[in-house]
N, C-alpha and C positions, 0 to 999 in steps of 0.2 A: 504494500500500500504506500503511495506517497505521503511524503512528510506534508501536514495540515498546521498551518499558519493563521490567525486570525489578530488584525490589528483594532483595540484597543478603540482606537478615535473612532475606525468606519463605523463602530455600532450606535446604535440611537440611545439618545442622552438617559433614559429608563435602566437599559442594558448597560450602561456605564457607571452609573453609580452606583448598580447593583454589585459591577464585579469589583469595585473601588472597597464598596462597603466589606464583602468577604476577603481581599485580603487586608484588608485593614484589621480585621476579626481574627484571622490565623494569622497572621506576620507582624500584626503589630504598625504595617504603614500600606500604605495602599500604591506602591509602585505601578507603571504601565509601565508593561512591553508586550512583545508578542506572544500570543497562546501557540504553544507546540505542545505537540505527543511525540513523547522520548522513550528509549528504554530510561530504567529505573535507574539511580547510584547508592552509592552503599550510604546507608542512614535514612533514605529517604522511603523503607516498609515502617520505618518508626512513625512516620507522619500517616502514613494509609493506615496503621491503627489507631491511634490516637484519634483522628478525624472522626474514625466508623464510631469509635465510642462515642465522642459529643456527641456525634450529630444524631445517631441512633436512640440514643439518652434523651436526647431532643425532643427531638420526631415520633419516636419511637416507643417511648419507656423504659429502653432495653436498661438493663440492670451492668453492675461491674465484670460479671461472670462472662459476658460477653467479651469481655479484653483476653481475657484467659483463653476461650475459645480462638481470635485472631490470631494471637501471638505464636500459642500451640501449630496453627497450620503455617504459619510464618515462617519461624525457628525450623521446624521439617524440610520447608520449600529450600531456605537458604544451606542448610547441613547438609541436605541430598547433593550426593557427587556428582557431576555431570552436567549437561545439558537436558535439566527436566523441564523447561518452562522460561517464561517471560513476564515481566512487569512492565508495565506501561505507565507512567505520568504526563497527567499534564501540567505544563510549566509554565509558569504566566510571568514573564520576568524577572525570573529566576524562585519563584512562590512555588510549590507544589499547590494544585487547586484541585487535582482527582488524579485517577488510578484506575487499573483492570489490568485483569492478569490471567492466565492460562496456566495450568500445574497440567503438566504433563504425568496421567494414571498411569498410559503403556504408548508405546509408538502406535495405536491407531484412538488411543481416547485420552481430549482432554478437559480440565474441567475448568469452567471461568469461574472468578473466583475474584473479589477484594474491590468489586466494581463502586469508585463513588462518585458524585462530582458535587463541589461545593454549593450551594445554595443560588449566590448569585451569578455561578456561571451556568446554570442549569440553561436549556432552552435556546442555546446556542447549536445545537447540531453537534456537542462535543462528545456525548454519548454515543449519538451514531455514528461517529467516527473511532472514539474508544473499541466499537464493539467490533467494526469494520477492521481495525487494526489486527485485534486479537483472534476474530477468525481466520483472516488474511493469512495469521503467521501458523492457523490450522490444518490450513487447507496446504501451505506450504509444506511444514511438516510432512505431508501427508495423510495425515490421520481421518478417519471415517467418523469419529460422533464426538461430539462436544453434548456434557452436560455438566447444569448449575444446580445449588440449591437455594431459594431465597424464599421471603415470608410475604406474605398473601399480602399485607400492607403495602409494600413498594408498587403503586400503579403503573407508577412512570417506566420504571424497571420491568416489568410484564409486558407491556405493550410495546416495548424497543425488545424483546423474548419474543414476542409472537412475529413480529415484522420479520425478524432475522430468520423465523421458519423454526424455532425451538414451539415446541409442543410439551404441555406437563403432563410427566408420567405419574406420580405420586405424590403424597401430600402424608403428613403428620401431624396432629395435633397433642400439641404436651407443653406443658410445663417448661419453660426454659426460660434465660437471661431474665428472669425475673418477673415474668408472665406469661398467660397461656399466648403460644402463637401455635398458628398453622403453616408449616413450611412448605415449602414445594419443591420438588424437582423436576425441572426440566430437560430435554435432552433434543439435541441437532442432530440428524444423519445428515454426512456434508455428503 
């Protein structure tokens, strides 16, 4: 997939102050430069956790236990020897403002995984692009089926699921992060 650029000024003054206000919110100062989707650098899975917790906590209600769960699939992805996978952020100069990633199961399944994007950069196309990247680098691979797991709340996230052709195979309801949620799994035959 080619490298996705977006400048700062072209957007309308709504969508500007939006993304001004979030990273003002994470960084502390609301820098402009260009939005790119990179691979990942080392320290920057500490920000894709952290994020998921606010914002989730937020959003969400998700509980502390919810970190434990990230870090755990984290810690794995990064200790695993080899070439298992890929991290993607997006960099808004030089901010981290979201992430998706792909964990390589076996050479023909992989699983996306750590998908977010800040508040006010939502509704930019950046998720369709995130998602675009990370099956791009699937289909490259080679591999024949990509599946997620996420919770029936994320609308936005479902419907950028169903566009890409992922269809839910299963669903759970229990007790976890600190309330009941219904999770779901989805799953792509590329």
């Amino acid at each position: 997939m080619k490298d996705f650029t977006i400048s700062i000024s072209d957007l309308e003054q709504g969508k500007r102050q939006a993304v001004r206000k979030s990273l003002h919110t994470i960084h502390g100062k609301s820098d402009e430069g260009p939005i790119v989707i990179r691979p990942f650098r080392s320290g920057e899975l500490g920000w894709v956790s952290w994020r998921h917790c606010v914002l989730y906590r937020e959003e969400y209600g998700f509980d502390d236990t919810f970190e434990y769960y990230l870090l755990a699939g984290m810690a794995q992805f990064i200790h695993e020897p080899g070439d298992r996978g890929q991290v993607w952020v997006v960099d808004c100069g030089g901010t981290v403002v979201g992430a998706i990633s792909i964990v390589e199961i076996s050479s023909e399944t992989g699983q996306l995984r750590w998908f977010i994007l800040e508040p006010g950069f939502r509704g930019l196309g950046l998720g369709k692009r995130l998602m675009g990247t990370a099956l791009a680098y699937c289909r490259e691979r080679g591999m024949t089926r990509v599946f997620l797991w996420t919770v029936s709340e994320l609308l936005a996230a479902r419907r950028l699921y169903e566009i890409n052709g992922f269809e839910m195979t299963e669903t759970k309801n229990h007790f976890i992060w600190g309330r009941e949620i219904t999770e779901e799994r989805w799953d792509l035959e590329l």
